[in-house]
Every structure is written in C-alpha cells, then in structure tokens.
C-alpha positions as CSV (number, residue, x, y, z in Angstrom):
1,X,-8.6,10.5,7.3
2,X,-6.2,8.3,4.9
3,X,-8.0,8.1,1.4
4,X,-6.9,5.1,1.2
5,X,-9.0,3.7,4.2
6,X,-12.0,5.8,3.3
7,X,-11.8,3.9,0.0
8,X,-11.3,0.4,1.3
9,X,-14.3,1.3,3.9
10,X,-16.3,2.6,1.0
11,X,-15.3,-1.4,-0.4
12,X,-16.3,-3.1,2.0
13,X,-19.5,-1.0,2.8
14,X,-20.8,-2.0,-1.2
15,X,-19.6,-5.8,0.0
16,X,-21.7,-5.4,2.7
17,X,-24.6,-4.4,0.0
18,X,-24.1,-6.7,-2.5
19,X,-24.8,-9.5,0.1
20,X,-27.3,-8.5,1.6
21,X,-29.4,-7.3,-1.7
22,X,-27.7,-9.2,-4.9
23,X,-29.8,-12.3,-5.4
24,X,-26.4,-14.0,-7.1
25,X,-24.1,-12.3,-4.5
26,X,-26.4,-13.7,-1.8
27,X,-26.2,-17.2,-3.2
28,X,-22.1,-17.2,-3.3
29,X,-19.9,-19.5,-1.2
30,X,-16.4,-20.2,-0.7
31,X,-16.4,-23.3,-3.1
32,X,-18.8,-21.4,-6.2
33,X,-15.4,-18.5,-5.9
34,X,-13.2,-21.1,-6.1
35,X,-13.0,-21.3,-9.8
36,X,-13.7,-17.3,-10.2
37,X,-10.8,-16.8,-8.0
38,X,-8.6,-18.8,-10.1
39,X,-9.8,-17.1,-13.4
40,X,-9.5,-13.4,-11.9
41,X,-5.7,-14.5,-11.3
42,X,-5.0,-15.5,-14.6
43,X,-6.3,-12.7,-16.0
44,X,-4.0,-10.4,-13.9
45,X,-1.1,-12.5,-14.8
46,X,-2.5,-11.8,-18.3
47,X,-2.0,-8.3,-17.7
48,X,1.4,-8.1,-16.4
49,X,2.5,-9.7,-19.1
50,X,0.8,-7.4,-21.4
51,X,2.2,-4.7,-20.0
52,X,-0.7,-2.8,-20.1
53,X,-0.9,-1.0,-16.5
54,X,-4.5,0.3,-16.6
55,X,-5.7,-3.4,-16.9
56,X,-3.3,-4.7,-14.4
57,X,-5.4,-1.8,-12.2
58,X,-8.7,-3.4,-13.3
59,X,-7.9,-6.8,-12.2
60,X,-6.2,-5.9,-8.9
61,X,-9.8,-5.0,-7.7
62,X,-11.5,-7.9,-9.3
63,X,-9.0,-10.0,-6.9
64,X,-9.5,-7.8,-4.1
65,X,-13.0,-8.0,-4.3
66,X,-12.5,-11.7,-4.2
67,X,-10.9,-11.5,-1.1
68,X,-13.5,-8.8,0.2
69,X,-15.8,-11.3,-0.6
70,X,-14.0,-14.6,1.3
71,X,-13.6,-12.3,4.5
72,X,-17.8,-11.2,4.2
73,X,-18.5,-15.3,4.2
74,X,-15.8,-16.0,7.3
75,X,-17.8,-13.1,9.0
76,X,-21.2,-14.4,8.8
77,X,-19.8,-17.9,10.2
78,X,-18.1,-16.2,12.6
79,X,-14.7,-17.9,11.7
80,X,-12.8,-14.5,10.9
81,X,-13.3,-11.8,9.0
82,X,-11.7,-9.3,7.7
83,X,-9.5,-7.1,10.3
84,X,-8.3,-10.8,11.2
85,X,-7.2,-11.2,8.1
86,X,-5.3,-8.4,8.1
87,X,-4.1,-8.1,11.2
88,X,-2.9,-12.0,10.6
89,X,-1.1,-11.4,8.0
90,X,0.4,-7.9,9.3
91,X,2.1,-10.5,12.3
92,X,3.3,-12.9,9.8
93,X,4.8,-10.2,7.6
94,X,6.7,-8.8,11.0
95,X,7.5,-12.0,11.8
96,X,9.3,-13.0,8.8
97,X,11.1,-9.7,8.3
98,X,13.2,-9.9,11.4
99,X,15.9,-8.0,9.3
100,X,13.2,-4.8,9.0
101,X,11.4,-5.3,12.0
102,X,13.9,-6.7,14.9
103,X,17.9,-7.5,14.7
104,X,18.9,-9.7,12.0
105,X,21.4,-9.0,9.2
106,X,21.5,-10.0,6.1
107,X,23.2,-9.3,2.9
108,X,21.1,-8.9,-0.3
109,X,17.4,-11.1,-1.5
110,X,19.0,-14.2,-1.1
111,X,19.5,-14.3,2.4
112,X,16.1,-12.8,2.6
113,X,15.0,-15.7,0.9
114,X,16.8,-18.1,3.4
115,X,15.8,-16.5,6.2
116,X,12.0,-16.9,5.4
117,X,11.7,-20.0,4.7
118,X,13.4,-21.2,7.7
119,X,10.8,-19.1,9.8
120,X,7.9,-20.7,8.3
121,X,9.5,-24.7,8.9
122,X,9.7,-23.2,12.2
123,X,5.4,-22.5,11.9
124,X,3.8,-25.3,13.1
125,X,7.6,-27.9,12.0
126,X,6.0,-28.2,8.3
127,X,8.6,-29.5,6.0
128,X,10.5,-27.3,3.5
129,X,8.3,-28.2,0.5
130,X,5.2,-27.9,2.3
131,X,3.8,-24.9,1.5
132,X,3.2,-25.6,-2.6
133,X,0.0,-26.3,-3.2
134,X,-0.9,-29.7,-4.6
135,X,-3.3,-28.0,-6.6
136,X,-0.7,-25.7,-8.3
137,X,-0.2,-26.2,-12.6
138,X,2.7,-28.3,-12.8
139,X,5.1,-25.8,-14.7
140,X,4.3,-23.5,-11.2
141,X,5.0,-25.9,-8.8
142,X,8.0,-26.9,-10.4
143,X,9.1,-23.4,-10.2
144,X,8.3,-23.3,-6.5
145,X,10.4,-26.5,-5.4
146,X,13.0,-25.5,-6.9
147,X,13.1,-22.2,-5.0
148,X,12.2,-23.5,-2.1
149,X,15.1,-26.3,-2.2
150,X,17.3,-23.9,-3.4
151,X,16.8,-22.0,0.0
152,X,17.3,-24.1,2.7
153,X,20.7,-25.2,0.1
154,X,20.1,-28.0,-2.2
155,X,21.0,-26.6,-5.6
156,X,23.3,-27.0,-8.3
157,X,26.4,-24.8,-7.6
158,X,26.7,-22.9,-11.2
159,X,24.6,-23.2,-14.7
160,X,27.4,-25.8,-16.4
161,X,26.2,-28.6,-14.1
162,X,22.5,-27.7,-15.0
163,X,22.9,-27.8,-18.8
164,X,24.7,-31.1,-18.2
165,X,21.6,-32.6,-16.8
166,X,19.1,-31.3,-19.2
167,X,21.4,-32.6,-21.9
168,X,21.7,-36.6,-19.5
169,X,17.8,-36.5,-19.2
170,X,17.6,-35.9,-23.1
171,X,19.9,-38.7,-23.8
172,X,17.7,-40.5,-21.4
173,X,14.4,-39.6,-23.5
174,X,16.1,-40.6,-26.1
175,X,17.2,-44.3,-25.3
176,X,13.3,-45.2,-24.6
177,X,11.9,-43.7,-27.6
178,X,14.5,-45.7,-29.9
179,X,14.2,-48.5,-27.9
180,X,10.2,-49.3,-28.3
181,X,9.0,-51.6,-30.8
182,X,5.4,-50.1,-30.4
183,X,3.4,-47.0,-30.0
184,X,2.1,-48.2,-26.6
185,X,5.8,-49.9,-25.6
186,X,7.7,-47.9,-23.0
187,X,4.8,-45.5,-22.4
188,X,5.0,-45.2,-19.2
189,X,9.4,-44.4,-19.1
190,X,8.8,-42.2,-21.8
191,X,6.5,-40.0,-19.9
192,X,8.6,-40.0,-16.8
193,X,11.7,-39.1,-19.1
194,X,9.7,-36.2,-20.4
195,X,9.0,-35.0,-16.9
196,X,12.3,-35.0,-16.2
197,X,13.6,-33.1,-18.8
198,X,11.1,-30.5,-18.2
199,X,12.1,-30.3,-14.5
200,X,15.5,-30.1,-15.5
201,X,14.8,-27.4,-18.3
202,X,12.8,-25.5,-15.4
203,X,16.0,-25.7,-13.2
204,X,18.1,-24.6,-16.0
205,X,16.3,-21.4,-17.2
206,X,16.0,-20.5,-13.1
207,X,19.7,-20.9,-13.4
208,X,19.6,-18.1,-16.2
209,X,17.2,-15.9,-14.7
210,X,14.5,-16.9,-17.0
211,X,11.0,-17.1,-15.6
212,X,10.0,-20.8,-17.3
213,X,6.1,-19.6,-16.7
214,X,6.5,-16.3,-18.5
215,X,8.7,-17.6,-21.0
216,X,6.0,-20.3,-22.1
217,X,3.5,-18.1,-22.1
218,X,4.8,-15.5,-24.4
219,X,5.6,-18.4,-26.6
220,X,1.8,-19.7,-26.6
221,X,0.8,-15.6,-26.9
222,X,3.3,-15.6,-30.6
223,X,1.7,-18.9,-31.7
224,X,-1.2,-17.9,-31.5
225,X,-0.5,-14.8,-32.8
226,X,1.1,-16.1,-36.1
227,X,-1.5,-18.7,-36.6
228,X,-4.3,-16.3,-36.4
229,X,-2.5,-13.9,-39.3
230,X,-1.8,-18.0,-41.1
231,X,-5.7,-18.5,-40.7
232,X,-6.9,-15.2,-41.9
233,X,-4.7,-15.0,-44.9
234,X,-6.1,-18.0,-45.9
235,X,-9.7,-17.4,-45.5
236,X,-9.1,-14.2,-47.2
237,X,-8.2,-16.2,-50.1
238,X,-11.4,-18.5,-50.1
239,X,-9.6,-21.5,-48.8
240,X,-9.9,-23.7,-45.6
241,X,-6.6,-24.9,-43.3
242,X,-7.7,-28.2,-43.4
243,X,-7.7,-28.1,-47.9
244,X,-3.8,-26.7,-47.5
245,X,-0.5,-28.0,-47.6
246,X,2.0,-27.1,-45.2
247,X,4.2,-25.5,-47.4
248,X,1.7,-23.1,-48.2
249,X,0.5,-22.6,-44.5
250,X,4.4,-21.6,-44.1
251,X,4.4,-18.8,-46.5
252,X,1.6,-17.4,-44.8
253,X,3.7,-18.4,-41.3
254,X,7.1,-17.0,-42.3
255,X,5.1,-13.7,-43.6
256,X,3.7,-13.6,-39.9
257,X,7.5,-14.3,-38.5
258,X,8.6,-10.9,-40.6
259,X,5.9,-8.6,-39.6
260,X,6.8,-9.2,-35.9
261,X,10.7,-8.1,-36.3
C-alpha cells in the first residue's frame, strides 16, 4: 500500500480519536477554528518567508489538521466529509486544467491563468472578481483583483504607464494635504488618496515582479529587527527609549543598519 495513504489513514484515524475522547477537541466547531485556521496560515506564511523548510513542514500539518478537522464536523452533520472533499476538488482541478487533462493549448502560465479564470465565471455565471474574499487583508485582496482583472485583460500594457499613475495619485495626495486648513479638514479625500496610491503602488510592484505582501513583510521583519538591537543597546546602558533623543536612538539604529550588510 502507498505510504502516503497509510499515513493520511493513520490521520484521520487519530482525528477520529481526538473527537471522540479530547474534552476540548470534542467541544470544537466550525466557527471556534475560524480564528485558529487563520493563525496556522500566518504562521506558514511565516515560514516560507523564513526560509526555514523544517518549519514550513510543521505547519503544513497544523493546516492539514485543520482541514482533517472541518471534514470530521461536515461528517457528523452529514453535509460531506472528507472523500467529498477530495474527490470535489480532484473534478475541479480536471476541470480547470483542460490543457493537462483534455485538448486545449496554451502557451506558457499566462494563458494558464486566462484560461482558469474564464472556467470558473463559467461556474455558476459568478463575475470576474467574485471569488476574493470580502474578508481578505486589504494589501491581499488588492493583490488578487489585480490578477484577476489582469486575466480576463484589463491591465496596463507596460510598467511606464504604471509608474505614471503612482506618481498622478501622489500628486493627488498631495493637493489635499496642502490644501487643508485643519487636522480634521479633507479627512475623508485624504484617506481615499492614500488608498489609491497604495492600489497603484500594488499594481506597480506586480508590474515588477515584486510580491507587495512579501515585500512589506520583510520590511516589518528588518524594523523590528533593528529596533529590538536600538532597544537593547539602550537598556544595556541603563537608559529607557522614552528618556532618549532621536539622534541617539539613530546611532544605535545606523549600528543595527551595518551589522545586517
């Protein structure tokens, strides 16, 4: 037998334990995994970004296990469980790979692309944008309507006309924060103008190959990083932050800046 089926058996056999004897497994619904669901995905994407390959290991079976566990709860309502599952998404994988699994042609990922996303308007005549999630961090979404517009063809045609726009929706920022005579004046335009120049910011670094999420990210991960080596240096010297000036927080930041070239 396939050792990879005796070990998803062996899974779903402890599954199978944990709900019927684990007080706190037993008291588990979809809505109380919600919110662990969403934290064991975060900490994967942690861990591709780390690189680190043993924990990216780790937390593909915390996520698994997550969706182990949403199959068990469909079972016991009798609503699926989890050969549907699988067998589900097995037809919707051979349905959207016409190219692999029936006669279509295409010519690289792009077309791939295309092709997909026409299948699934096709699914029940849900609009292009349909399938991102309302629920999605902004940045994400962003990301995802982008790609999805850019499939069925409304893009920009090169990176120039991009850059152009990022640099119009700046100018734009910039003519409503000049123009308030308050803190609370133009509140409103302001934050839409901000919006828009992240949007257009997102569009532009797709247009570079640059994953805007990642990117971010590994800028919060050097922050943090610099401000922690800022904060400890300081400590170590018997001082608070907060009794500092910044120009003595920056030596301490700059030496941080060195150490990670």
């Amino acid at each position: 037998m396939d050792v990879r089926l005796i070990a998803f058996e062996r899974l779903l056999n402890i599954m199978d334990d944990l709900r019927a004897k684990c007080p706190w497994d037993q008291k588990q619904t979809f809505e109380s995994l919600r919110h662990l669901t969403i934290e064991e995905t975060y900490e994967l994407s942690d861990a591709i970004l780390k690189g680190d390959k043993n924990e990216i290991k780790k937390e593909i079976g915390d996520v698994l296990l997550h969706l182990v566990f949403y199959s068990k709860l469909g079972s016991e309502t009798k609503d699926f469980d989890i050969t549907d599952v699988i067998n589900s998404l097995c037809e919707k994988m051979i349905y959207r790979h016409p190219h692999i699994y029936g006669d279509v042609k295409v010519e690289n990922s792009e077309e791939v692309i295309q092709n997909w996303e026409k299948l699934k308007q096709k699914e029940g005549n849900k609009g292009a944008l349909s399938g991102v999630p309302n629920s999605m961090p902004s940045l994400l979404k962003a990301l995802r309507i982008q790609d999805k517009a850019r499939a069925i063809g409304f893009d920009w045609e090169d990176p120039n006309q991009v850059w152009e726009k990022v640099q119009e929706e700046l100018g734009e920022l910039q003519v409503e924060v000049t123009s308030r005579a308050s803190v609370n004046e133009n509140a409103e335009k302001i934050e839409n103008e901000f919006g828009d120049v992240f949007f257009a910011l997102i569009n532009y670094a797709r247009f570079l190959n640059v994953n805007s999420e990642d990117a971010l990210e590994k800028t919060n991960k050097k922050f943090i990083s610099r401000f922690n080596y800022m904060e400890q240096k300081i400590l170590a010297q018997g001082k608070a932050l907060a009794d500092c000036s910044l120009t003595e927080m920056d030596v301490f930041w700059n030496e941080a800046k060195k150490l990670e070239n």
